[in-house]
C-alpha positions in Angstrom: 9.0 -4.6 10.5 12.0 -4.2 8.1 13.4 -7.0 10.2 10.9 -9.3 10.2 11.1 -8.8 6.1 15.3 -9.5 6.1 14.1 -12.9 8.4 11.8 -14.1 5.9 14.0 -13.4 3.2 16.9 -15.3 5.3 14.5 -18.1 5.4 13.6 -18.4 1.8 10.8 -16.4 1.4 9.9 -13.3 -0.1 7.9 -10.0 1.3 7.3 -6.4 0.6 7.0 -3.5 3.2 5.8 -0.3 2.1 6.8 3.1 3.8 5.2 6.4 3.2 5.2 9.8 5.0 5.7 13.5 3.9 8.7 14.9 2.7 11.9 15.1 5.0 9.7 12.8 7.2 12.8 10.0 7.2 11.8 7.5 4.3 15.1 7.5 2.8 17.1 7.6 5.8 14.9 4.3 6.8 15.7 2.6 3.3 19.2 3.6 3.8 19.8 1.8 7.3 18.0 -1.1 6.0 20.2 -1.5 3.1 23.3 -1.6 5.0 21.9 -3.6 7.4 20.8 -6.0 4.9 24.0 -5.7 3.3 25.9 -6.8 7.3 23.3 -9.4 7.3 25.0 -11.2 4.0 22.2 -9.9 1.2 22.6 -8.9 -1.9 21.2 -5.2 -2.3 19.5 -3.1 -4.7 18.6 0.4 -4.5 17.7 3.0 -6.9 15.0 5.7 -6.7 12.7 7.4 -9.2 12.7 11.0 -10.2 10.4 13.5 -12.1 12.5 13.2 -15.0 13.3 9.5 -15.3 9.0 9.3 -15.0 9.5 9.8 -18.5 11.7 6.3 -19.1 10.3 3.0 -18.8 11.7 1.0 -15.4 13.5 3.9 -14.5 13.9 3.0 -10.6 14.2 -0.3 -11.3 17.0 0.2 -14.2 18.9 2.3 -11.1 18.5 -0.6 -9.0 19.3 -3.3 -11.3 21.2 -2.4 -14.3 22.3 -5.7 -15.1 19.0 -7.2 -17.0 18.3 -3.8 -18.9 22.2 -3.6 -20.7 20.7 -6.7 -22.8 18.3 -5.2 -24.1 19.4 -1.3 -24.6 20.4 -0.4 -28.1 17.9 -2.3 -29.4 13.8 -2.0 -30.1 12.0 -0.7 -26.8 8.8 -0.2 -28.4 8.1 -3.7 -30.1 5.2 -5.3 -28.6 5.8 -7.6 -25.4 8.8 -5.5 -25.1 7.7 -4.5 -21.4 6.9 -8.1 -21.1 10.1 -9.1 -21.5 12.1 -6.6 -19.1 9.7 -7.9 -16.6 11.0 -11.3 -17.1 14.6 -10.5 -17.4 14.6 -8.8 -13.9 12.7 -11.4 -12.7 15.3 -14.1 -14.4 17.9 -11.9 -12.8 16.6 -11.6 -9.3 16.2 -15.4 -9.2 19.7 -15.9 -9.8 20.7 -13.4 -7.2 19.0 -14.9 -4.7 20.6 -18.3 -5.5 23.8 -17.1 -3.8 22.2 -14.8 -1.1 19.2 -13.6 -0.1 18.3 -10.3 -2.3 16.5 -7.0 -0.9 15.6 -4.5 -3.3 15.2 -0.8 -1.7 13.4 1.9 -4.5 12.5 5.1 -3.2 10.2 8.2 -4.3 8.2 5.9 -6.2 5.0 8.9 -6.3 7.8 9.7 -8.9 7.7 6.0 -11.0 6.0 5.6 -14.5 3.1 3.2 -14.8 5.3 0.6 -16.3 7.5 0.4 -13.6 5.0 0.3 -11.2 3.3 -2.2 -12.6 6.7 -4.0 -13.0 7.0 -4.1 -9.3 3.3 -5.5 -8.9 3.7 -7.9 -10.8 7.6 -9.3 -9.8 6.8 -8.6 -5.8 4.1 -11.4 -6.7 6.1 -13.7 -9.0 8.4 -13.5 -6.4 7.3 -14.3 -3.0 8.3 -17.6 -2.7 11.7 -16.7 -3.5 14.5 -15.4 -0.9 13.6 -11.3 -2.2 12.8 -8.7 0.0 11.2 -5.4 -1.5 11.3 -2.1 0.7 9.6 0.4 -1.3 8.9 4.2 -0.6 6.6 7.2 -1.5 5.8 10.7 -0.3 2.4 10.5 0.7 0.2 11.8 -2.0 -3.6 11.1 -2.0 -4.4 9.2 -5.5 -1.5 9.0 -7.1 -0.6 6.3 -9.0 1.8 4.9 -6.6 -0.8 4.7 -3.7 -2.3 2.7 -6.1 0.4 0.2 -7.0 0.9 0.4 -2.3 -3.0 -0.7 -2.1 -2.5 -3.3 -4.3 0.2 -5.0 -2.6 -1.2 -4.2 0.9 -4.4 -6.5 -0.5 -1.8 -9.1 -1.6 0.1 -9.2 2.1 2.1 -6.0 2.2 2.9 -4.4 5.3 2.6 -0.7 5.2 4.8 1.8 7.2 3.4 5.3 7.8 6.3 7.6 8.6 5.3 10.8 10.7 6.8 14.1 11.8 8.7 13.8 14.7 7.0 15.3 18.2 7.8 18.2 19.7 9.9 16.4 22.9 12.0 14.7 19.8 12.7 17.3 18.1 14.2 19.1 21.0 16.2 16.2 22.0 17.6 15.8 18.6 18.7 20.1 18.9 19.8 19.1 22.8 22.3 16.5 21.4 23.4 18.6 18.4 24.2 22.2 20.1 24.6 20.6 23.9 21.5 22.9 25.5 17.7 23.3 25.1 16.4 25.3 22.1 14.3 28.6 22.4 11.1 28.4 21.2 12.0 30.2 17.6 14.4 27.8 17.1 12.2 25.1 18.5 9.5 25.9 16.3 11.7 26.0 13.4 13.5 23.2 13.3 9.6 21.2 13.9 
């Protein structure tokens, strides 16, 4: 699926996938591979995650990701009206001219963690975007009705693809202890490590 979004963006065209799953269930490690692939592949890549604290600043994850449009702008009034309005369009301005020179995949992770502004940031850009050369990837621990499920409904009903990332099986898990420590686990440590 990641692939198929790092084609489309090759070929001009934006898209969004969207991976949940529990906690330690391998969402970062998934946006991770895909940024370096993307990067192999000749993109220009973005990546920043949101956090419990940062909920508190406006574009947080985004301003990780893409601190170039914000350094205009900081130092001065944040809370003027259309002031949201027009970070929106400065990332947007700056993601454009990215993806003159390469194709451009953005990667923001623990979004259950983003503000509503940022959220509704990346609602509004994924669409504004689409027929430009930008890829988003965009994670969340799986929490039933929070905000970011909202913002992940909203772009599934606009052409998202949604990943669900699951705990790993039983047979996995042992292989995974196999290669590590060279023979099969007990069942303790079996059971522990699932």
């Amino acid at each position: 699926v990641v692939r198929d979004l790092l084609r489309c963006a090759e070929r001009g065209r934006g898209g969004v996938v969207l991976v949940e799953g529990e906690p330690g269930a391998g969402k970062s490690v998934l946006l991770r591979e895909s940024a370096g692939e993307a990067a192999g592949r000749g993109f220009s890549v973005a990546a920043g995650a949101a956090d419990r604290v940062g909920r508190a600043i406006p574009f947080f994850a985004l301003r990780a990701a893409l601190p170039e449009p914000f350094a205009a702008t900081d130092g001065g009034p944040h809370d003027l009206p259309g002031a949201p309005e027009r970070w929106v369009s400065q990332v947007r301005a700056h993601l454009e001219q990215r993806a003159e020179a390469n194709p451009v995949l953005v990667c923001l992770d623990d979004l259950q963690w983003a503000s509503p502004a940022t959220l509704a940031a990346l609602r509004t850009l994924a669409r504004e975007l689409r027929w430009q050369p930008v890829g988003w990837l965009l994670a969340r621990c799986s929490v039933a009705g929070d905000d970011a499920e909202c913002l992940f409904r909203l772009l599934e009903d606009d052409g998202a693809v949604r990943i669900t990332v699951g705990p790993l099986g039983v047979d996995a898990v042992a292989g995974l202890l196999v290669e590590a420590f060279g023979a099969p686990p007990d069942q303790g440590l079996l059971a522990l490590a699932s």
